[in-house]
NUKOLMAR-25473 format. One line per field, with one value per residue (C-alpha): residue number from 1; x, z, y. Coordinates in steps of 0.5 Angstrom, whole numbers. Layout:
BEGIN
resi	c(NUM ...) $
xx	c(X ...) $
zz	c(Z ...) $
yy	c(Y ...) $
This chain:
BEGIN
resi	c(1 2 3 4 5 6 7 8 9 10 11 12 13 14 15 16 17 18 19 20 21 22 23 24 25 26 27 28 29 30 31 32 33 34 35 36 37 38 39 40 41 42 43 44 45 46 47 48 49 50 51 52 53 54 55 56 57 58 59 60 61 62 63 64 65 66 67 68 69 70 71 72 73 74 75 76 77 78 79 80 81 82 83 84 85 86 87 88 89 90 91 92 93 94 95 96 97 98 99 100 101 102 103 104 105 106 107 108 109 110 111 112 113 114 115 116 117 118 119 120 121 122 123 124 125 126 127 128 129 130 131 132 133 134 135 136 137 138 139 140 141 142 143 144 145 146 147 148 149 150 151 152 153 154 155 156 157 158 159 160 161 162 163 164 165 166 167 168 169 170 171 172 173 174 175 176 177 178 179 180 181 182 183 184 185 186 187 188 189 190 191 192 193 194 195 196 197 198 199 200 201 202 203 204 205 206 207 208 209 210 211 212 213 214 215 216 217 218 219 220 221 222 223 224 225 226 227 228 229 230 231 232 233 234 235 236 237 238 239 240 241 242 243 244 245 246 247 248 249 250 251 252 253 254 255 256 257 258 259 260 261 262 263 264 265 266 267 268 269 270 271 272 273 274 275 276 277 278 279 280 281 282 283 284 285 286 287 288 289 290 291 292 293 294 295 296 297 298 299 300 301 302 303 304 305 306 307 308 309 310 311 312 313 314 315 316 317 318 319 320 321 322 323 324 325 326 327 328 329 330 331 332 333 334 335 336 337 338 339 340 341 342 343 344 345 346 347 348 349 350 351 352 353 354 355 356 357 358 359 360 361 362 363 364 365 366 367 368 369 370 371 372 373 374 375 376 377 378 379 380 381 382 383 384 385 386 387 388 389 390 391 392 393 394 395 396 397 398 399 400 401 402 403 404 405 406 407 408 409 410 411 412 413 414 415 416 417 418 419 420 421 422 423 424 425 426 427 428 429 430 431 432 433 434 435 436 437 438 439 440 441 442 443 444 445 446 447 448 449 450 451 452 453 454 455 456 457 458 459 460 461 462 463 464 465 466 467 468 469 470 471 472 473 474 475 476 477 478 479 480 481 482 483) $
xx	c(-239 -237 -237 -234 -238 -245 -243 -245 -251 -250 -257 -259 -252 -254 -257 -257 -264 -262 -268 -266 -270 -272 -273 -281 -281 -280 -285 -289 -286 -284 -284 -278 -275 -270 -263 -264 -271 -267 -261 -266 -271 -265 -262 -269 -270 -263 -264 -271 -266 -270 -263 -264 -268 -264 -258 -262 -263 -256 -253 -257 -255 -247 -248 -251 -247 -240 -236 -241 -237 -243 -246 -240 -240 -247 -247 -241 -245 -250 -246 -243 -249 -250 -244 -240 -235 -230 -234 -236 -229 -228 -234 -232 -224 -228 -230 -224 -220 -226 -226 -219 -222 -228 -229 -235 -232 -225 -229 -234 -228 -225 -231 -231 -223 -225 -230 -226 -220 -216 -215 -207 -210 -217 -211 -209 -214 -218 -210 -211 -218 -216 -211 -216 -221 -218 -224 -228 -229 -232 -226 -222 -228 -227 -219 -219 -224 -219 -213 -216 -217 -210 -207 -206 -211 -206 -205 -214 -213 -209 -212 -219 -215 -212 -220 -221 -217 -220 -227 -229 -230 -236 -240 -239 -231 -231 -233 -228 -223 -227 -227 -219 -218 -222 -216 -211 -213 -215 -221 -224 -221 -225 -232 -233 -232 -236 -242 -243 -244 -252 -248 -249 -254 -251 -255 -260 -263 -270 -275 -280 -277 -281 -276 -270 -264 -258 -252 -248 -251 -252 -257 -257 -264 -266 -270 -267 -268 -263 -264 -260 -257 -254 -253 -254 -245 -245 -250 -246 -240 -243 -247 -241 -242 -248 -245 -241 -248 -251 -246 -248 -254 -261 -266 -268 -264 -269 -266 -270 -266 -268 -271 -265 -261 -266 -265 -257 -258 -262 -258 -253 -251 -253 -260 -266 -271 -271 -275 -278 -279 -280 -287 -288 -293 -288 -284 -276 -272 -268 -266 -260 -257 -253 -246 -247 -245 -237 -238 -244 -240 -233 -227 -223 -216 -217 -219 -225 -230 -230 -233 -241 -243 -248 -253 -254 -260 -260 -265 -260 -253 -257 -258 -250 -248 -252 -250 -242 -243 -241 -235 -231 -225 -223 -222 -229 -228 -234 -232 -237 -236 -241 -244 -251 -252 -256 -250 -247 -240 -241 -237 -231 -231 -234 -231 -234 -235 -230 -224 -224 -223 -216 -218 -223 -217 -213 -212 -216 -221 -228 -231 -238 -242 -246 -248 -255 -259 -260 -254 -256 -259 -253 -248 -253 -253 -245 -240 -238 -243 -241 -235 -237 -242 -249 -249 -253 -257 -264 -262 -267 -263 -256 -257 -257 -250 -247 -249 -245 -240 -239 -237 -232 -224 -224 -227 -224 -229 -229 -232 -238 -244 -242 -234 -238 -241 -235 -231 -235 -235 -228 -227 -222 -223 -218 -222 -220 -220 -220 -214 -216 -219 -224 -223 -225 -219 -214 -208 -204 -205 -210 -215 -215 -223 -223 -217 -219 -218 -213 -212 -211 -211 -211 -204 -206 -213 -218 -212 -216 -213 -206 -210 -213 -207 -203 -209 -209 -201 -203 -209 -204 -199 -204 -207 -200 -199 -204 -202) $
zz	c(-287 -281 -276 -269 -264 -261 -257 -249 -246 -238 -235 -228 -224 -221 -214 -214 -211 -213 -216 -223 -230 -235 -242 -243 -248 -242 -236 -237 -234 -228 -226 -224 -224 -220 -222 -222 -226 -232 -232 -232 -238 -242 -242 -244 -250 -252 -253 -256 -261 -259 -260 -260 -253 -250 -251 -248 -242 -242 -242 -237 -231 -234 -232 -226 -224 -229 -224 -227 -232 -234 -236 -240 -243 -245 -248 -252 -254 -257 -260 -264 -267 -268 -273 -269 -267 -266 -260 -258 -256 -252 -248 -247 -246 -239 -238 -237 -234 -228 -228 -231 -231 -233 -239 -242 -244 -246 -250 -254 -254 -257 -263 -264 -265 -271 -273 -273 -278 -271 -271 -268 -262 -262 -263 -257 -253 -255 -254 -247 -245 -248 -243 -238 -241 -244 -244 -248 -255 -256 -255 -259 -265 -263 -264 -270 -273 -270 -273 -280 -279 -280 -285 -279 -283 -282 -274 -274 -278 -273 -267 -270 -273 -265 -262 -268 -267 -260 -261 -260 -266 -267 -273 -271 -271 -278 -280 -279 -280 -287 -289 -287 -292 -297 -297 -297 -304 -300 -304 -302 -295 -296 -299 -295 -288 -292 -290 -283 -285 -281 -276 -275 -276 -284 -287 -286 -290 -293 -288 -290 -297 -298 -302 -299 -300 -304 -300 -306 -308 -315 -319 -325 -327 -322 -322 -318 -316 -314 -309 -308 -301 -301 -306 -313 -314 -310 -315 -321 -318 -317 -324 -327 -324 -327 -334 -328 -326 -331 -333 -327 -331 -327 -331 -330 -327 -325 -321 -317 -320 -317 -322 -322 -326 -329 -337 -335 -334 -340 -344 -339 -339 -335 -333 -336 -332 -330 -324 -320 -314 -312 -311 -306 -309 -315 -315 -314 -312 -309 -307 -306 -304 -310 -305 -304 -312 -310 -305 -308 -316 -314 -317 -323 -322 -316 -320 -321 -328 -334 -334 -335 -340 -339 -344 -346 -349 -355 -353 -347 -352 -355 -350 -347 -353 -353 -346 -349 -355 -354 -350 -357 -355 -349 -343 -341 -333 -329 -323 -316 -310 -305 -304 -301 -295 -292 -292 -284 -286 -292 -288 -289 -296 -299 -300 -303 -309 -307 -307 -314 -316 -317 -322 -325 -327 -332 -337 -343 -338 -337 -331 -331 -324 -325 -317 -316 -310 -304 -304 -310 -309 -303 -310 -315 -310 -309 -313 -316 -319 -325 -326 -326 -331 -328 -332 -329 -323 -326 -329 -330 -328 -328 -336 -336 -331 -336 -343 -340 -337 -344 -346 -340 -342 -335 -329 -322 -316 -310 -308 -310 -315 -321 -320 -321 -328 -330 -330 -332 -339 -338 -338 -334 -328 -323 -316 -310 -303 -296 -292 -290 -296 -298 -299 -307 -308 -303 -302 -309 -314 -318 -318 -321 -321 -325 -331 -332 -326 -322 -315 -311 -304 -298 -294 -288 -285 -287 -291 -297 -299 -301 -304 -309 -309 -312 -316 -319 -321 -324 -328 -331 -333 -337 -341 -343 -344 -349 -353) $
yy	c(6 5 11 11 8 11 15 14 18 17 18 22 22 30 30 37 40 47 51 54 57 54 54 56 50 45 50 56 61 63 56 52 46 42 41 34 34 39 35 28 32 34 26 24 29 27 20 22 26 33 36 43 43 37 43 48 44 41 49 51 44 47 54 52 47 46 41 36 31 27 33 36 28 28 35 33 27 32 36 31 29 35 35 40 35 41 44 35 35 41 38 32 35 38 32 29 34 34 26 23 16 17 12 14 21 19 13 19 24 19 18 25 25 20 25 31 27 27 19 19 21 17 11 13 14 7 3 5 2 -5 -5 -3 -7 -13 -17 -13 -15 -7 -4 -8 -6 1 1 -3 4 9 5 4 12 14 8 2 -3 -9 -9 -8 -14 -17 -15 -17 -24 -26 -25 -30 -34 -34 -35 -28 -25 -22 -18 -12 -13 -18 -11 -7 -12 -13 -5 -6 -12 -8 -2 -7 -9 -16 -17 -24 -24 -16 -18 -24 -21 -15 -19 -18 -10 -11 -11 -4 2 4 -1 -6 -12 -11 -12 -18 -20 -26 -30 -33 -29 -33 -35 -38 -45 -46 -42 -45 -45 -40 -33 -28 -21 -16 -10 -3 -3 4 10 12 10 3 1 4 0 -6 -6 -9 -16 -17 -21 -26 -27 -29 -33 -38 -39 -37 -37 -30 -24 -18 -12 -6 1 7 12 17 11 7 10 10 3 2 -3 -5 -12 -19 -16 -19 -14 -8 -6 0 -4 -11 -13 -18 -22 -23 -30 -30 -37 -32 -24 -21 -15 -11 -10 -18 -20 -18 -24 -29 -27 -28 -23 -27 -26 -22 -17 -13 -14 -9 -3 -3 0 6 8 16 17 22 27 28 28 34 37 37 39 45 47 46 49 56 54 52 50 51 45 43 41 38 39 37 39 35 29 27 32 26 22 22 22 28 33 29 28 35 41 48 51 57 52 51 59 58 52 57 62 57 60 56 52 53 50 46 45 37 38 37 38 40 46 47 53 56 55 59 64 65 68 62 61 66 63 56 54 50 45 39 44 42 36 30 24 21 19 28 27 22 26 33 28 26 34 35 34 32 31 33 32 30 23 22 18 23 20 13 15 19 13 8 12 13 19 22 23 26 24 28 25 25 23 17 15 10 2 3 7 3 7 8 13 10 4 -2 -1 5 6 12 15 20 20 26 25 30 30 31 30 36 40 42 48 44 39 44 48 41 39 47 45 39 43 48 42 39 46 47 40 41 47) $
């Protein structure tokens, strides 16, 4: 959650006359356009999120005129968007060395940085724009992002405190100071905070909910519905506040699951509806969205509440078991190595199948794959595929994920939904993550929020091969441990 800012697209600066082709997208052929006119059409295609086109254009304004640092910044703006983070810098880079001071391209080179897991160097960049720009609450915003990119979530605290203390502390900047309380293991400073997270553009309230959305007042003897806010794990993570809800006494707990989910939750506790969606012309006292319970509920103790207790049906145990079956007694290790291709910070948190071949050759262990989705088929087609076994590629939910979970020795997977329902039936669970982490898993080696889980966490910024190399030791300690 939580990028770095958007980046900064400049409109027309060109004044250029000079007649250049163009791509025949934009003009029949053998027509020309001015300079001008192709950097202006490339600007509007951009913010109209035509990419590939707007790319074209904004090649061709480079070739014909590359002095032009707001082309170069704007190209790299694209390219960022493009995920191309790398090249985005580059650009941005020619920018800067064309205009030094020129405060859009070292703010977007700054974002790209960030992107890239470069984020001592974004620190750098955005410490100069708050001397430059002291006024501008903005820029502390942006700091606070890039130092809570490379462990410096006390100081964004801090810096976010003083603007506080001044009265000028707005959403945007109590959330980031809520996702550095959250790493630090500040949980109530956190989740408090945590409800400026509309602010941006990762989540957004339902649109006209016609029930009022409850802020904490007493509900005893209310009906209340809880609504999913963000993925398939952040519902799994947030079940377990159900039974301290209920505790409060409202008359009837309902709550909207997603289909994937719905007979995993099929016995959970706390809830006494459970929903395919929330018709507006059904009655509720109050709504709230399932990321607000830490906040609404409480944590007591300042800990996180037990585990939920996830259901496994029958017809999908049998079905794991007889996928198992004929690999005896060797070490059964579910492993995942991507998450939801959608999710914008995807790139960060995944890997590839091919990293876990080094795992695949210990000796006594059979690998299984629970991925499910759109690379599907790109791990069918690859080597790997015959050496980890495709076991959850044509499951029907997550209750299918949780039965061949409940086969596996051992989990180890990058960070994603699957590490959720492993560790919420406590199995042990060996989570690998990025450099910088996520606020779930602070900066120890386990969590407090999931017992049964390992941490193996990247040394440097996007250094996969030696995590795995470490994790590939860790693997071959506990098969000869076992023996």
């Amino acid at each position: 959650m939580a990028p770095a800012s958007a980046p900064v697209v400049i409109g027309n600066t060109m004044s250029e006359t000079q007649a250049i082709e163009t791509p025949q997208a934009e003009k029949p052929p053998g027509k020309t356009m001015s300079l001008k006119e192709a950097f202006e059409t490339a600007v509007k295609l951009h913010r109209d999120n035509k990419l590939d086109e707007a790319a074209a254009l904004y090649r061709i304004c480079l070739q014909s005129n590359p002095s032009s640092a707001t082309a170069w910044t704007n190209f790299g703006a694209l390219l960022r968007r493009q995920q191309n983070f790398a090249e985005a810098c580059a650009a941005h880079r020619k920018a800067i060395e064309i205009d030094p001071k020129m405060v859009n391209a070292r703010s977007n080179l700054a974002n790209a940085l960030c992107d890239l897991g470069e984020a001592e160097e974004a620190v750098a960049i955005r410490r100069q724009l708050c001397e430059e720009f002291p006024d501008e609450i903005l820029r502390v915003r942006d700091l606070a992002i890039a130092l809570r990119g490379c462990w410096g979530n006390q100081e964004a605290v801090d810096i976010i405190d003083a603007l506080d203390a001044d009265g000028r502390m707005d959403e945007n900047c109590q959330l980031q100071r809520s996702l550095a309380h959250l790493m630090l293991g500040n949980y109530a400073e956190g989740f408090r905070d945590f409800e400026a997270r509309y602010s941006g553009d990762e989540v957004s309230l339902p649109e006209d909910a016609p029930w009022p959305r409850w802020g904490g007042e007493p509900i005893e003897g209310k009906s209340i519905v809880i609504l999913p806010e963000q993925g398939f794990g952040d519902a799994i993570l947030m079940a377990r506040f159900l039974p301290q809800l209920k505790k409060l006494k409202p008359s009837k707990v309902s709550m909207v699951v997603k289909p994937p989910l719905q007979r995993l939750f099929g016995k959970i506790q706390g809830l006494d509806e459970m929903l395919a969606g929330a018709s507006k012309s059904a009655h509720y006292d109050y709504y709230t969205p399932n990321m607000s319970l830490p906040y609404l509920v409480g944590m007591q103790g300042g800990e996180p509440p037990p585990l939920p207790r996830l259901f496994i049906p029958e017809d999908s145990k049998v079905r794991a078991r007889k996928l198992t079956k004929p690999f005896g007694k060797r070490l059964k290790v579910g492993i995942v190595w991507t998450g939801s291709l959608t999710y914008r910070a995807n790139h960060r948190r995944s890997t590839s199948p091919e990293n876990f071949l080094g795992l695949a050759q210990v000796p006594g262990v059979q690998l299984f794959s629970l991925y499910k989705g759109d690379a599907h088929e790109d791990f069918v087609k690859s080597g790997m595929s015959g050496l980890i076994v495709d076991a959850c590629g044509h499951d029907r939910d997550f209750a299918d994920t949780a039965a061949i979970i409940d086969e596996m020795d051992l989990m180890i997977t990058t960070d994603t939904a699957v590490v959720h329902v492993a560790a919420s039936l406590g199995k042990p669970v060996w989570n690998m993550l990025t450099y910088e982490g996520f606020w779930l898993y602070g900066s120890e080696d386990t969590t407090p929020w999931y017992p049964s889980m390992r941490l193996f966490r990247q040394r440097a910024s996007g250094d996969w091969p030696e995590l795995f190399d470490r994790v590939e030791l860790a693997l071959r300690e506990h098969v000869e441990s076992r023996a």
